[in-house]
Backbone as CSV, one residue per row, in Angstrom:
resi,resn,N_x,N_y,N_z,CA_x,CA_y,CA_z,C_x,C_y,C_z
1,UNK,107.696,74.500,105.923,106.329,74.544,105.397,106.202,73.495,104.293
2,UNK,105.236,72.544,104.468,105.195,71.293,103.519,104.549,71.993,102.154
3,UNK,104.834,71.717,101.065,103.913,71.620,99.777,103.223,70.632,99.690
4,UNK,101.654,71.362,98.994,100.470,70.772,98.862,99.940,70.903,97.521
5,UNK,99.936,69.963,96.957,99.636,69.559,95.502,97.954,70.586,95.552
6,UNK,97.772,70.896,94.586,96.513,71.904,93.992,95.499,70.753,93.056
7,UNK,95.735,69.800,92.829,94.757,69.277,92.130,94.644,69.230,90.351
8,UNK,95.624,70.319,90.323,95.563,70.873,88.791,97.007,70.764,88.421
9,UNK,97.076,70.922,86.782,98.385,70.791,86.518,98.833,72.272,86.321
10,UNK,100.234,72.203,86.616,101.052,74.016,86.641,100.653,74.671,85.117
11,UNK,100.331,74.057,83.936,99.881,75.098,82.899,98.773,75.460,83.492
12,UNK,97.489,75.069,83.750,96.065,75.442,84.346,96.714,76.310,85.699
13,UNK,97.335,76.184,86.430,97.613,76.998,87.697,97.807,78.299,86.887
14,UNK,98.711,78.267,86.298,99.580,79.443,85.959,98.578,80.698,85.068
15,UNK,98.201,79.656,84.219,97.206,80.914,83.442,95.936,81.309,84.252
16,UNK,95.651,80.206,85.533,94.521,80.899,86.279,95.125,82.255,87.086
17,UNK,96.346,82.226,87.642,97.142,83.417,88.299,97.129,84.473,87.397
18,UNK,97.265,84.125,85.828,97.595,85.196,85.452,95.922,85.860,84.902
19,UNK,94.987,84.677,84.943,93.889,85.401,84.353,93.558,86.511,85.833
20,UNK,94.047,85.908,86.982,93.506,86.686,88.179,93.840,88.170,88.239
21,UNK,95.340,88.156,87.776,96.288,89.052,87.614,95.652,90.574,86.923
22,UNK,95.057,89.943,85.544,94.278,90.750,84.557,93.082,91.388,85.165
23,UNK,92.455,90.564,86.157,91.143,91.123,86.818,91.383,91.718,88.400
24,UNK,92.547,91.744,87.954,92.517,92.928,89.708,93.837,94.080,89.706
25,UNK,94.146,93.983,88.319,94.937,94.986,88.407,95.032,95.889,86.797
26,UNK,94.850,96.919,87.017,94.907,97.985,85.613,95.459,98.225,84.839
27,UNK,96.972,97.643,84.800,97.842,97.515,84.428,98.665,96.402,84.540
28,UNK,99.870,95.775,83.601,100.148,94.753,83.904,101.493,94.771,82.474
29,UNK,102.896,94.277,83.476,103.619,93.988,82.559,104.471,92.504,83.082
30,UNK,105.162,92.392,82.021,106.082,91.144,82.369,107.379,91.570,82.363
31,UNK,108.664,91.389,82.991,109.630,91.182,84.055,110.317,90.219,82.969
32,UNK,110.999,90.586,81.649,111.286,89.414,80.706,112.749,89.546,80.198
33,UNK,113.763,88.363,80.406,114.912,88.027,80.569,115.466,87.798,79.156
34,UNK,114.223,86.656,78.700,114.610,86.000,77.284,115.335,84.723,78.205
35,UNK,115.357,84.475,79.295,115.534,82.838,79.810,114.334,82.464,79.474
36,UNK,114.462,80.778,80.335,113.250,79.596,79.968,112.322,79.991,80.553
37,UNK,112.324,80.799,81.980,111.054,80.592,82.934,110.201,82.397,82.332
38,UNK,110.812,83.723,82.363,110.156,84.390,81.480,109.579,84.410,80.404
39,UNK,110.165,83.274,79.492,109.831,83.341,78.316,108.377,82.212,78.478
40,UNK,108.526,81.473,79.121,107.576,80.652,79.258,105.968,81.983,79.978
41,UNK,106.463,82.321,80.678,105.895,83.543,81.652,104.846,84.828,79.994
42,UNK,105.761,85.012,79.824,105.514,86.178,78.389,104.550,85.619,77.932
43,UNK,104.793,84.166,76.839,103.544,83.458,76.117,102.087,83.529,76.811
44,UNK,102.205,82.730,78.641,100.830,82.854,79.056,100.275,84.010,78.964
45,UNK,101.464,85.439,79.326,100.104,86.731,79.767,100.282,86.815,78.383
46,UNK,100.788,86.965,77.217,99.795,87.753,76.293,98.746,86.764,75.771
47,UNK,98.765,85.534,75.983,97.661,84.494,75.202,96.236,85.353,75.956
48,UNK,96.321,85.571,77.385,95.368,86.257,78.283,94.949,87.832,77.793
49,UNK,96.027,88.330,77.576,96.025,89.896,76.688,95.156,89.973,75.833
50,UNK,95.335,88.740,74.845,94.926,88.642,73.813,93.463,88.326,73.763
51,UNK,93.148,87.581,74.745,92.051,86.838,75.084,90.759,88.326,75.444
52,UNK,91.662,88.780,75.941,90.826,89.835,76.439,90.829,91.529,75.864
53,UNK,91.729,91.596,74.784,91.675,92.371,74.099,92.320,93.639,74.842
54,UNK,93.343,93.319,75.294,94.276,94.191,76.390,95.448,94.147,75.980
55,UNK,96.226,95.344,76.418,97.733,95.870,75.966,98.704,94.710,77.293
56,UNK,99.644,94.485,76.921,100.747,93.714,77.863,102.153,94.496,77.907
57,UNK,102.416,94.959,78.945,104.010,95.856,78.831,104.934,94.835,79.020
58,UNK,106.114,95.313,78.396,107.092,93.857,78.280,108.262,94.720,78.986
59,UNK,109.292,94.347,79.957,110.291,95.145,80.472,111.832,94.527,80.156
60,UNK,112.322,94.811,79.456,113.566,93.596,79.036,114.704,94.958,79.542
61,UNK,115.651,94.626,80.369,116.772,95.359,80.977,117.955,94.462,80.204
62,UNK,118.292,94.933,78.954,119.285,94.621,78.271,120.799,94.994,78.390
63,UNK,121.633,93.902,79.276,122.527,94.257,80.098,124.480,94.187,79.411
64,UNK,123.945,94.343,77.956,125.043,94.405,77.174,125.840,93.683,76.784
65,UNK,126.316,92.311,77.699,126.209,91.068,77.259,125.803,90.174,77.626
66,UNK,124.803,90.579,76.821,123.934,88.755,76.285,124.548,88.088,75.339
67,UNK,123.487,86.595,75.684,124.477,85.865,74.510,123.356,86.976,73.032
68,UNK,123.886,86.205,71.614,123.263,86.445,71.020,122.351,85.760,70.429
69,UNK,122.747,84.574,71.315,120.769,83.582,70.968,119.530,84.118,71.628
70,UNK,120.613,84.768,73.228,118.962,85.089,74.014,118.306,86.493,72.947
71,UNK,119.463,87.366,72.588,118.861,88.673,71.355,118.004,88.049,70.432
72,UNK,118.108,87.085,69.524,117.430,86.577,68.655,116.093,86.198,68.965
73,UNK,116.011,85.344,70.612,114.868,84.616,71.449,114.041,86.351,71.758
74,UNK,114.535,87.104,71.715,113.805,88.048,72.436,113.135,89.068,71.516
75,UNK,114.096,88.901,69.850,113.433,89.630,68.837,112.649,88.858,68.233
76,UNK,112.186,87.497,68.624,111.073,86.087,68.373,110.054,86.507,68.984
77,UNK,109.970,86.967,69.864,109.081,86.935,70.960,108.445,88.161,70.671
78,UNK,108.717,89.694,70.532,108.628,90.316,70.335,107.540,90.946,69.241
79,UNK,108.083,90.057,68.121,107.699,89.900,66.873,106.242,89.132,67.025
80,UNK,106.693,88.048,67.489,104.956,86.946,67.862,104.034,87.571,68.472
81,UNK,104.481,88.849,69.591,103.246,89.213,70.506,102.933,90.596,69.861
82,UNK,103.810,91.045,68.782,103.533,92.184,68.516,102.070,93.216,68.848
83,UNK,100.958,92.366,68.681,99.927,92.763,68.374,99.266,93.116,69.811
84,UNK,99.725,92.511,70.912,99.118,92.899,71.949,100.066,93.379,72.946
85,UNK,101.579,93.507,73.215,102.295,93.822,73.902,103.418,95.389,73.428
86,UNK,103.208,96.010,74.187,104.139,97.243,74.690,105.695,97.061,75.134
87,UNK,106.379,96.373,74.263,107.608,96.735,74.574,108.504,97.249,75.185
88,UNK,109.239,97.325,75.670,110.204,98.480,76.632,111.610,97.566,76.620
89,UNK,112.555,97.900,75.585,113.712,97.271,75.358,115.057,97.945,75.951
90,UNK,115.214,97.815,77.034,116.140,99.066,77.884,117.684,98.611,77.187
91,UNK,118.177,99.709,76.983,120.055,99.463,76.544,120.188,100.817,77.867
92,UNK,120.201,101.296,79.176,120.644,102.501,79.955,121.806,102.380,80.689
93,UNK,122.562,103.397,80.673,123.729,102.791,82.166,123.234,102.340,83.227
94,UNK,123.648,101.086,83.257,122.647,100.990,84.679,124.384,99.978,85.461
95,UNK,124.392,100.085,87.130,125.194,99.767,87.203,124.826,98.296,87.878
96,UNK,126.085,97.546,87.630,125.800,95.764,88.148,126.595,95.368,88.725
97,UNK,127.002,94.723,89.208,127.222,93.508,90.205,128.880,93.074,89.791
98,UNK,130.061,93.004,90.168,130.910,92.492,89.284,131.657,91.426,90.508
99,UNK,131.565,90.140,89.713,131.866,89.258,90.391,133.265,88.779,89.857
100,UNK,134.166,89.170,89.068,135.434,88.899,88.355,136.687,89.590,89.007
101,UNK,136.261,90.891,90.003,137.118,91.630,89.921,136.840,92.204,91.743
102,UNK,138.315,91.828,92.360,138.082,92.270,94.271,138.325,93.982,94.238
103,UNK,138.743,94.583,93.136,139.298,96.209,92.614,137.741,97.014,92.041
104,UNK,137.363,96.032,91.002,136.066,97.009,90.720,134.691,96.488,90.683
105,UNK,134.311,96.084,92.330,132.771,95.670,92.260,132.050,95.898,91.480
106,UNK,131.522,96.799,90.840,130.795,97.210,90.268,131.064,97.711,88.660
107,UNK,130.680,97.056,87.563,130.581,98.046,86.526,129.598,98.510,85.463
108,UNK,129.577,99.050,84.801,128.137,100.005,84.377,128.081,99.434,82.838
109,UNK,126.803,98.996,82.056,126.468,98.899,81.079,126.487,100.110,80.538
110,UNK,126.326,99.976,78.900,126.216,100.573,77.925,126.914,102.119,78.590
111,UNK,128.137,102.371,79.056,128.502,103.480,79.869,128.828,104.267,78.538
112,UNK,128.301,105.413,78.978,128.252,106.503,77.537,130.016,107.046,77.129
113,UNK,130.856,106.850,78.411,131.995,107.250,78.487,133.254,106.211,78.042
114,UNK,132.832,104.600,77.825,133.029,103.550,77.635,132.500,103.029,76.346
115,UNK,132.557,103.799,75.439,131.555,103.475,73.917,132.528,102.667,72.936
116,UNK,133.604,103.059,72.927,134.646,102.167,72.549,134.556,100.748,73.200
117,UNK,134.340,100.797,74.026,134.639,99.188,74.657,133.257,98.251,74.976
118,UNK,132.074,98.753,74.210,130.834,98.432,73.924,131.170,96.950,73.764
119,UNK,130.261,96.120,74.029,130.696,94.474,73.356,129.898,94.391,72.005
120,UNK,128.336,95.044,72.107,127.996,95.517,71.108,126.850,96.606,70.575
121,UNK,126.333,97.137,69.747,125.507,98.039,69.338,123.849,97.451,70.014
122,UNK,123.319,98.592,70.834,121.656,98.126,70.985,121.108,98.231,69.967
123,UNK,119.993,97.065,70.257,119.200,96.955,69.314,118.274,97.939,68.683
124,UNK,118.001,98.112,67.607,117.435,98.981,66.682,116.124,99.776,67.085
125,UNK,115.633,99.295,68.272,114.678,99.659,68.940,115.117,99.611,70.308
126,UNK,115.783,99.896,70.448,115.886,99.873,71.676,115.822,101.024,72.618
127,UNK,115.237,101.651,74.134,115.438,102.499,74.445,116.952,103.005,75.385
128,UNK,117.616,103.995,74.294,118.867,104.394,74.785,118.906,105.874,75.329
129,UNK,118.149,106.496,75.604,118.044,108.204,76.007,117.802,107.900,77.947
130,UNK,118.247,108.156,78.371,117.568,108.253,80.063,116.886,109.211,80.284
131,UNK,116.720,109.959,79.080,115.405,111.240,79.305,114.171,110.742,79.046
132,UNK,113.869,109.501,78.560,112.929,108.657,78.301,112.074,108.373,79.635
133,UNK,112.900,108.068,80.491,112.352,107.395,81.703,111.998,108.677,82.959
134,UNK,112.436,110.129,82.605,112.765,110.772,83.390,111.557,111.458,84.585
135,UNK,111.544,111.411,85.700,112.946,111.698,86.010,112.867,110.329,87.040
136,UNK,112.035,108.890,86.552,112.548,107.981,87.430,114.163,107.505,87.248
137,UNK,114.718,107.796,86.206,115.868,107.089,85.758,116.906,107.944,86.108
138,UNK,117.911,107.678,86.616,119.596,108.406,86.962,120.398,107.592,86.437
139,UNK,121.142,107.934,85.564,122.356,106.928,85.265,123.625,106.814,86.614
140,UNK,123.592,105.021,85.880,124.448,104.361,87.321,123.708,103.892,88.191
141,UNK,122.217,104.156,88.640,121.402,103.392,89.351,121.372,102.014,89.524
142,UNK,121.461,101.065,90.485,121.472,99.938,90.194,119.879,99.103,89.618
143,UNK,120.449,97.687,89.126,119.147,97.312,88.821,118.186,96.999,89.320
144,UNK,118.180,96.788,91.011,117.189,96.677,91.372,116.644,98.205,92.028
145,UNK,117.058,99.072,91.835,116.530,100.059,91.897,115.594,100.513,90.729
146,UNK,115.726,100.519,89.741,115.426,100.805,88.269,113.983,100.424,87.825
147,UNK,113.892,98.440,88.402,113.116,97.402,88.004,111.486,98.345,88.865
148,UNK,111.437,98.283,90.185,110.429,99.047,90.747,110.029,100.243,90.202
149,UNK,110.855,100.978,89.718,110.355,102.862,89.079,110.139,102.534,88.405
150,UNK,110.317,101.510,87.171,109.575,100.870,85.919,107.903,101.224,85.984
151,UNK,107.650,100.296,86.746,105.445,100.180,87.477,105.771,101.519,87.580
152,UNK,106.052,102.531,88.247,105.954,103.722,88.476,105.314,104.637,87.636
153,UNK,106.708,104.449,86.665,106.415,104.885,85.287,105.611,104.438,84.344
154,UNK,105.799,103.124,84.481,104.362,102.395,83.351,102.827,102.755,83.479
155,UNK,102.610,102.959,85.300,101.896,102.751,85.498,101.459,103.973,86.806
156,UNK,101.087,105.299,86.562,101.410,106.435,87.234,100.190,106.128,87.901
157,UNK,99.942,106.227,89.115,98.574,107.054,89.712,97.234,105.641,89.369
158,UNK,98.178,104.064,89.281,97.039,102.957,88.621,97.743,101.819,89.524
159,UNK,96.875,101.066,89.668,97.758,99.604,90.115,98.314,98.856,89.121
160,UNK,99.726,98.094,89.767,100.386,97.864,88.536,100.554,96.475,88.934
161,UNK,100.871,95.473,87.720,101.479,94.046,88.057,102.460,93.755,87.247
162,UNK,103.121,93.659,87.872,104.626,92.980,87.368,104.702,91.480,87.470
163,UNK,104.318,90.790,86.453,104.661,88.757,86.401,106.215,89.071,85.973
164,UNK,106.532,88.295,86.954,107.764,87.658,87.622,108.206,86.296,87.790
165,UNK,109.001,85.699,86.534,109.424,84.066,86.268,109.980,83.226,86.823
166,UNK,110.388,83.867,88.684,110.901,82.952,89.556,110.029,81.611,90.168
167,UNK,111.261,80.883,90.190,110.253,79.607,90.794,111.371,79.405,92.426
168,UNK,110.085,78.269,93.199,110.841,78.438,94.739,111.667,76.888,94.413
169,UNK,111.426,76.297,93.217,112.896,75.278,93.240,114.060,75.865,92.873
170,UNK,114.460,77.598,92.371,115.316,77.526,92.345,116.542,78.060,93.226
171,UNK,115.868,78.537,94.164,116.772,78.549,95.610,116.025,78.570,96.766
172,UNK,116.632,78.543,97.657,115.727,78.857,98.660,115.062,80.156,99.599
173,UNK,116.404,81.113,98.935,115.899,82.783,98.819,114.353,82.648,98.181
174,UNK,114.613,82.156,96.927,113.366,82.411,96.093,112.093,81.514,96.748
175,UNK,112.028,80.432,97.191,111.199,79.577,97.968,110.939,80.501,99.348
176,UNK,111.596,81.736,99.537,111.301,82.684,101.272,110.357,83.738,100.303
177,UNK,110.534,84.059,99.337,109.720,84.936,98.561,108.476,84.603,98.405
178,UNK,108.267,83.429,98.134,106.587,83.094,98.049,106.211,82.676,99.625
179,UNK,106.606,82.043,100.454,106.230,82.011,101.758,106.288,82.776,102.665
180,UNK,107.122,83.492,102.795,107.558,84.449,104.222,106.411,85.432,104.395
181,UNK,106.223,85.387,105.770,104.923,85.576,106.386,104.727,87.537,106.613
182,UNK,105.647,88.066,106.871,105.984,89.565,106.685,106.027,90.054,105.610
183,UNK,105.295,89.846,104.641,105.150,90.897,103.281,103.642,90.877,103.350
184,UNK,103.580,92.209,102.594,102.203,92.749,102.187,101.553,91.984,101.093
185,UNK,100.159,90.905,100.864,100.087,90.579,99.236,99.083,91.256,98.968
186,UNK,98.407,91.148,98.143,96.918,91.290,97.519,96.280,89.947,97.157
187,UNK,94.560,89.911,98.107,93.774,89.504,98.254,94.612,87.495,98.632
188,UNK,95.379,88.019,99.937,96.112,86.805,100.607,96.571,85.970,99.629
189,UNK,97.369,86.296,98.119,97.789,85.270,97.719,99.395,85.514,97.888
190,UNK,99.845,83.982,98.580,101.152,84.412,99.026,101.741,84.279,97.613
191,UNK,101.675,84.216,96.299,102.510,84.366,95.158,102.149,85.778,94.585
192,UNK,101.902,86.814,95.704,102.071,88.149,95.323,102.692,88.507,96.388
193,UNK,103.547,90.007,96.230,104.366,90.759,97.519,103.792,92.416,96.764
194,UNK,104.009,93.187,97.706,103.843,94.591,97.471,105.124,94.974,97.524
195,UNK,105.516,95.914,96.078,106.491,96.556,96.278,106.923,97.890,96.659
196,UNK,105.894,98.695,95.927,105.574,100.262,96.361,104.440,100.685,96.161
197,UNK,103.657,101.550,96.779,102.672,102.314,96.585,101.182,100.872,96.000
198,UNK,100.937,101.223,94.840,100.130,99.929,94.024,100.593,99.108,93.444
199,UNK,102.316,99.043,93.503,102.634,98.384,92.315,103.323,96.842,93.072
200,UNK,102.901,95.955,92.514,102.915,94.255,93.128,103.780,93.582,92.357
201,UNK,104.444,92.852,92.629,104.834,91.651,91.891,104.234,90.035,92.104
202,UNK,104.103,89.384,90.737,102.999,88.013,90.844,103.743,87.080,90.243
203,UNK,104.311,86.091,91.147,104.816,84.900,90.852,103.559,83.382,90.304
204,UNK,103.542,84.054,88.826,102.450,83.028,88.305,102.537,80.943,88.280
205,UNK,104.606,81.508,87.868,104.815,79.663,87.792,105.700,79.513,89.027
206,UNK,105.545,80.460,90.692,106.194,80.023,91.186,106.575,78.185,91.668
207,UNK,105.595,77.317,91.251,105.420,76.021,91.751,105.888,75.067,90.139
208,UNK,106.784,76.079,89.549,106.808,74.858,88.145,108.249,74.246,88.444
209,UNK,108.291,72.835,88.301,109.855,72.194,88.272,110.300,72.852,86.634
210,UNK,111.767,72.555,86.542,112.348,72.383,85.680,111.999,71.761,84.364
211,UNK,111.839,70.608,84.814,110.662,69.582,83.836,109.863,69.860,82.650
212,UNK,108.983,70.549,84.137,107.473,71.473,83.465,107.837,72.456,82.445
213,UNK,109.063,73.293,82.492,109.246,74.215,81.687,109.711,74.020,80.418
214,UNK,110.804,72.762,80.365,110.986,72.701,79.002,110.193,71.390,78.551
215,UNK,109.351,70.713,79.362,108.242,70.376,78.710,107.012,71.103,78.001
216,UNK,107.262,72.164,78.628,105.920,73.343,77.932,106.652,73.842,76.770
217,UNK,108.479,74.452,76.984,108.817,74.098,75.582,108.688,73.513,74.435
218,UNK,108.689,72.361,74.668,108.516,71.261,73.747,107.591,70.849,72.870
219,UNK,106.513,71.835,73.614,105.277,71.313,72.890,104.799,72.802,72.617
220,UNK,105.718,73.726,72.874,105.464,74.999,72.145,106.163,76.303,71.886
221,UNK,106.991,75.851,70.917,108.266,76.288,71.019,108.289,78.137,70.393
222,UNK,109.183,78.852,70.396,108.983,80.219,70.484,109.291,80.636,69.312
């Protein structure tokens, strides 16, 4: 499938997706890492939040080690949007992916049984109870199980949007995500997919190079 230039530049794309985002759905959070392409992602929807005098849910799955620049980038951010964004700073067992080890695929953050061997203390706000989330949350769940019951929970019985900071230059999995012809979107835009029930995910900068991003850095830094 060829790409076709839009006429406009990816800042104007992006905040038009996300102004769309705001007007067709009741709810709305961001999917935020504290990398370049979320963080870039975060600034547009709350400038729009803001614009419009609306709450922004923020979902950060804090996976125990981070560096501690992205902690700092994320208590920046935090701090800047204070005024219009809803927070949700997860420290939960949640279990991941282990690529170091052919014995133990898998091992579990912040494991309540493993507190000694913490790398370090969550943040001061952070949510650490799994009765918080209940009863979407089970400890040990993996993360992509978790990320979907999020909208669930954020967003009970409402349509929900989840902005999502993938772009299709950076694989080609992610380039089948915005094209592939077998997913459900809303109102035919292929930079949305349905995930459950009302709740969507919206690839606002799926079309930004590398470039673009820490050029938007550059000229507006966090």
């Amino acid at each position: 499938m060829p790409k076709r230039g839009l006429g406009i530049d990816v800042d104007t794309a992006a905040r038009e997706r996300v102004a769309w985002t705001f007007d067709r759905f009741e709810r709305v959070y961001v999917s935020f890492s504290g990398g370049k392409d979320s963080t870039v992602l975060l600034h547009l929807a709350a400038d729009e939040a803001r614009r419009r005098g609306r709450k922004l849910g923020v979902l950060n799955v804090h996976l125990e080690g981070q560096y501690w620049h992205t902690i700092r980038l994320i208590e920046g951010c935090f701090k800047l949007h204070a005024d219009v964004i809803e927070p949700h700073w997860v420290c939960l067992p949640i279990a991941l992916r282990n690529a170091v080890s052919v014995y133990q695929p898998k091992w579990m953050c912040w494991d309540p049984a493993m507190r000694e061997a913490w790398i370090r203390e969550p943040p001061e706000d952070a949510i650490t109870d799994p009765a918080f989330f209940f009863p979407w949350f089970g400890e040990g769940m993996e993360f992509e199980e978790f990320v979907p019951l999020f909208g669930e929970w954020y967003a009970p019985d409402k349509r929900c949007a989840c902005l999502v900071g993938i772009r299709t230059d950076e694989s080609l999995n992610r380039f089948r995500t915005i094209v592939k012809s077998k997913k459900e979107t809303l109102d035919g835009k292929r930079w949305t997919s349905r995930v459950i029930a009302d709740q969507y995910n919206v690839y606002p900068i799926y079309d930004w190079k590398t470039e673009d991003l820490w050029t938007w850095h550059a000229h507006n830094p966090s």
